[in-house]
N, C-alpha and C positions, 0 to 999 in steps of 0.2 A: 417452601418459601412463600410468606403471603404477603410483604411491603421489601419496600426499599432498605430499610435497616436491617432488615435479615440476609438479604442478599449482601449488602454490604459487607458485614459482617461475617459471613462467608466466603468471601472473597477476598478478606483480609486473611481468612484465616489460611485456605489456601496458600496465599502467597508468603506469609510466613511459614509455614512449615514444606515450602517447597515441594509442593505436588504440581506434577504436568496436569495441566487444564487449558480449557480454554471456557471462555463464555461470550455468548455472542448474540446479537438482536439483525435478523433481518430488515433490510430498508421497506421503511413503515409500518414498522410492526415493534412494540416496544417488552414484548416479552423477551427476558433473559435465559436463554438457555446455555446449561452446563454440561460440560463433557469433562468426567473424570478417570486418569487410568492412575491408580496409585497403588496397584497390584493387589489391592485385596478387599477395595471395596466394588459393589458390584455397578457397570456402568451406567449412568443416568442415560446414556443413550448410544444407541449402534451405528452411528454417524462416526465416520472420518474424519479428520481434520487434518489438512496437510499443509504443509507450509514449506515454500521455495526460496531462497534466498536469492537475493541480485546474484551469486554467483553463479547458481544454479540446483547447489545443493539441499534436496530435498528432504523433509522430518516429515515421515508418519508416524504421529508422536499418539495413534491409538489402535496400532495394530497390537493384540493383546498377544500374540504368539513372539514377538520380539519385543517387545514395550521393558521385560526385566532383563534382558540383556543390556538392552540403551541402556535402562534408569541403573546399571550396577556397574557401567564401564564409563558411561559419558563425564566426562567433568564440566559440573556448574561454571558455565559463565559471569566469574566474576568482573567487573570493572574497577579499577584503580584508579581513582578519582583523582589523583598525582599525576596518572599520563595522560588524561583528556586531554583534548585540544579542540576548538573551536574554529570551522575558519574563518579568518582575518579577510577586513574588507581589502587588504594589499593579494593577498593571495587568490582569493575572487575574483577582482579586476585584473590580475593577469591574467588566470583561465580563460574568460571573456574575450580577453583582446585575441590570445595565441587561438580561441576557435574562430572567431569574427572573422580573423586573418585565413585560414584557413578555407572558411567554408567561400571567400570572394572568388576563388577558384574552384567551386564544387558548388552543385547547387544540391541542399540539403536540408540538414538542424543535427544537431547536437545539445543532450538534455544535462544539465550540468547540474548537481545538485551541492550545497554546502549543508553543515552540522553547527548547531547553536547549542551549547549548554545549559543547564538550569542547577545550580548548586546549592542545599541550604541545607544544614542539619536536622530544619523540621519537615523535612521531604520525607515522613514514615509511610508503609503502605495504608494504614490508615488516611490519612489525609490525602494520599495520591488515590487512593479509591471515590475518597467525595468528589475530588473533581474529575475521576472517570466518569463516574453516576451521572452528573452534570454534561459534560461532555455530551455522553447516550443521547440525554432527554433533547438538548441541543441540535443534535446532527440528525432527526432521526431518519430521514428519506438516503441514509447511508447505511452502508455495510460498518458494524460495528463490533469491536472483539476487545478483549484482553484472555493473554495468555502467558503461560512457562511453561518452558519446557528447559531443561535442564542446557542443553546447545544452544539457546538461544537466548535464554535468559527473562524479564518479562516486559512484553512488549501491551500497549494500545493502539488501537488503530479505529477510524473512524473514514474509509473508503469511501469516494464518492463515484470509483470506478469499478465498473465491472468489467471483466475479460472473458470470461466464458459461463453461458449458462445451458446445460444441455437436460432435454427431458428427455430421461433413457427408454419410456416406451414408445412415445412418439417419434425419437430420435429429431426433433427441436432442436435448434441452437441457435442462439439470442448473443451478443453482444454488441459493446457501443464502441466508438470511437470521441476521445475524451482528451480534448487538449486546444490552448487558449485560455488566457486567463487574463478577468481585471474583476474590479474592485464591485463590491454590491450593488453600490448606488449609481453606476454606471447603466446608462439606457441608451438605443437606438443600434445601429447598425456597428458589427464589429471591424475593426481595423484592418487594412490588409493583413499585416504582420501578422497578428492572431489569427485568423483565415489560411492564409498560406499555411501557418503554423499545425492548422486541424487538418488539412487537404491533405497533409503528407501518412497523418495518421488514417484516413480514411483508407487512402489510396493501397496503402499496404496491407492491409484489413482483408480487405476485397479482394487481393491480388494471393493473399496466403488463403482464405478459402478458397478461393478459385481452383489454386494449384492443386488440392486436398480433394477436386472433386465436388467441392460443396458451391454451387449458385448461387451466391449475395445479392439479397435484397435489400437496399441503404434506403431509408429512410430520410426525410427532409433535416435541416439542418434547424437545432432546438437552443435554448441558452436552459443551463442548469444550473441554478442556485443554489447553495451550500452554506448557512452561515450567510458569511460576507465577502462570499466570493462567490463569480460566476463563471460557468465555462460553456465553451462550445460542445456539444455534443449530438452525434449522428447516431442511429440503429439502426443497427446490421443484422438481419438475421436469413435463416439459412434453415436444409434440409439435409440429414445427411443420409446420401445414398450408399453408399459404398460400403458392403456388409463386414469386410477383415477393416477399416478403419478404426484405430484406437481414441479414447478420448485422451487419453497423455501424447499420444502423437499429434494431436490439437491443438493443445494446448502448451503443448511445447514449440508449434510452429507459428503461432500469437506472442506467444510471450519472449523474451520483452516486445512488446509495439513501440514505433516512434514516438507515443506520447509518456514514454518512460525513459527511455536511450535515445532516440534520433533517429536520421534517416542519411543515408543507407544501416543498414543497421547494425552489422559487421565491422563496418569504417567505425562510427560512433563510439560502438566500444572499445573501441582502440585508443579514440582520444580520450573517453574518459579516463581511462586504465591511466593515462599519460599524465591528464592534467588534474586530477583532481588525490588529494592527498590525505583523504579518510576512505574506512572501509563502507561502503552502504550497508552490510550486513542485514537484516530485513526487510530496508525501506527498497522498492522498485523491483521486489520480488512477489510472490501472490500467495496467498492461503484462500483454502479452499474446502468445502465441504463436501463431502463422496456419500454417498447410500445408494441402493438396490434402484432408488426411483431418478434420481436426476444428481449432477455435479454444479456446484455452484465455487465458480472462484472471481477473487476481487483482487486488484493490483495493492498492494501494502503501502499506502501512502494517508497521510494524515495521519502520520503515525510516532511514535516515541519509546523508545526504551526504557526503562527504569528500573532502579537499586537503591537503598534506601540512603536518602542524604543526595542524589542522583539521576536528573532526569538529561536526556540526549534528543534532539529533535533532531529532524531531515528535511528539508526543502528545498526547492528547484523551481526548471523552468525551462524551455525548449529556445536554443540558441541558434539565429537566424546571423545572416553575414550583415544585416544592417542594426543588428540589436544595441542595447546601449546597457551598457553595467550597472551605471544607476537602479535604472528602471525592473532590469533582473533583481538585481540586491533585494529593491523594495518588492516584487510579486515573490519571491522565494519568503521575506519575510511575513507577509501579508499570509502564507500556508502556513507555515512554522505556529505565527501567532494563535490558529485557529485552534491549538490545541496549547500551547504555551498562558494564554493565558486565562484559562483555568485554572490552570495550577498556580499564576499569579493572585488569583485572586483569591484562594483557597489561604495563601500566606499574607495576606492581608491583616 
């Protein structure tokens, strides 16, 4: 590939003919790299790509010793654009109220997320690819991917979080705590609410390396711009001593963090399971990159689904016992937008 319109164009082509791929640009780095398993061409690269689901169910969608089992038994995730449903600002503000209610007896948060639609018949992968490309160029101090995988269907993502980065000869490990949220043009000192709101993420950060043996060193507290949104964010990093320690046993005791689910964090997903009436399916779960030399994964947020004639957003926001609905509604759309209207403007 030598410009944008080849790549493009390949990644049309891909997604038309339904090969598991992913392609993706590390934060600050705007090359595109691809990972293909389509059983019989040879791979562009011996990199992993793994991908968890909010549920927890994990796709290694380029382990090539199982890759033709999945690709010959799994069935394509198709979507019926008949049974979408978005959800209703009535539905929203009840979530809101029944957790607000809730957390005035527990001191906590819970991360509540809703689903926006986007419908149009000229929603083809062509056109959803220009405002991928765009998007990229946009975001680029993020973690950025589009993929399919046959279980999953094809997703984008434009990550401003990282969750685990581990260098496997040094044994390294890096991650941030990522949560608080307002508008771009917004300066000076953040609000309590938003504070408290990052405090819980920190504190549990620090509290699960701990237990894992690994010493956390937190880092001062930074605001991180994205677009037109800014958040709080801390770095965490660490040593890991302890030689039978896994990186999936890591990384499975990080994920979810309160800045995805809540705090406590056990409790959270209970009320999510309760109150919220779509599946997250991708969004609030992490993909991640595996090789010989280090493992890199990002929480799946900024993120979208798409089918052609069909795109699905995910946004959220960390629900405190004094929160107000309004003001959620609008930071959950204010994320949505960040990638939604690209694609608005692509249909222009």
């Amino acid at each position: 590939m030598k410009n944008t319109a080849e790549y493009l164009q390949y990644l049309v082509a891909l997604l038309n003919h339904k090969v598991t791929f992913v392609a993706y640009s590390l934060p600050g780095d705007s090359e595109l790299n691809f990972i293909i398993d389509d059983n019989h061409s040879p791979l562009i690269s011996n990199k992993r790509f793994v991908i968890s689901k909010w549920n927890g169910i994990k796709i290694n969608i380029f382990d090539r010793a199982v890759s033709s089992l999945r690709q010959n038994n799994a069935e394509p995730n198709t979507i019926d654009i008949t049974h979408c449903s978005e959800t209703s600002w009535i539905d929203y503000k009840s979530a809101i109220n029944d957790v607000t209610s809730l957390l005035k007896d527990k001191q906590g948060k819970v991360v509540l997320s809703r689903i926006k639609l986007l419908t149009n018949p000229r929603l083809e992968y062509q056109l959803i690819a220009q405002a991928i490309f765009k998007m990229f160029k946009a975001y680029q101090n993020t973690f950025r991917a589009v993929y399919y995988t046959p279980e999953t269907g094809a997703w984008c993502v434009c990550s401003p979080e990282l969750l685990l980065n581990i260098d496997k000869p040094s044994r390294q490990l890096h991650t941030i705590a990522l949560a608080g949220t307002r508008h771009g043009d917004c300066s000076g000192k953040w609000d309590d609410k938003n504070t408290r709101e990052h405090s819980y993420v920190v504190q549990y950060i620090a509290d699960t390396l701990s237990s894992l043996g690994i010493s956390p060193h937190i880092g001062p507290m930074e605001t991180m711009v994205t677009g037109n949104i800014q958040h709080i964010l801390t770095r965490i990093s660490g040593n890991i001593k302890i030689d039978d320690i896994s990186i999936e046993k890591i990384v499975d005791a990080l994920h979810p963090t309160p800045a995805i689910c809540g705090y406590p964090i056990a409790w959270s997903k209970r009320i999510i399971n309760d109150v919220e009436h779509h599946d997250r399916e991708c969004y609030g779960g992490y993909i991640a990159i595996d090789d010989d030399d280090s493992f890199l994964a990002h929480v799946n947020l900024r993120c979208f689904a798409f089918s052609p004639g069909l795109c699905r957003f995910w946004g959220g926001g960390g629900i405190l016992a004094d929160s107000c609905a309004e003001n959620e509604w609008e930071e959950a759309d204010l994320k949505i937008n960040a990638s939604l209207s690209f694609l608005l403007n692509e249909l222009m």
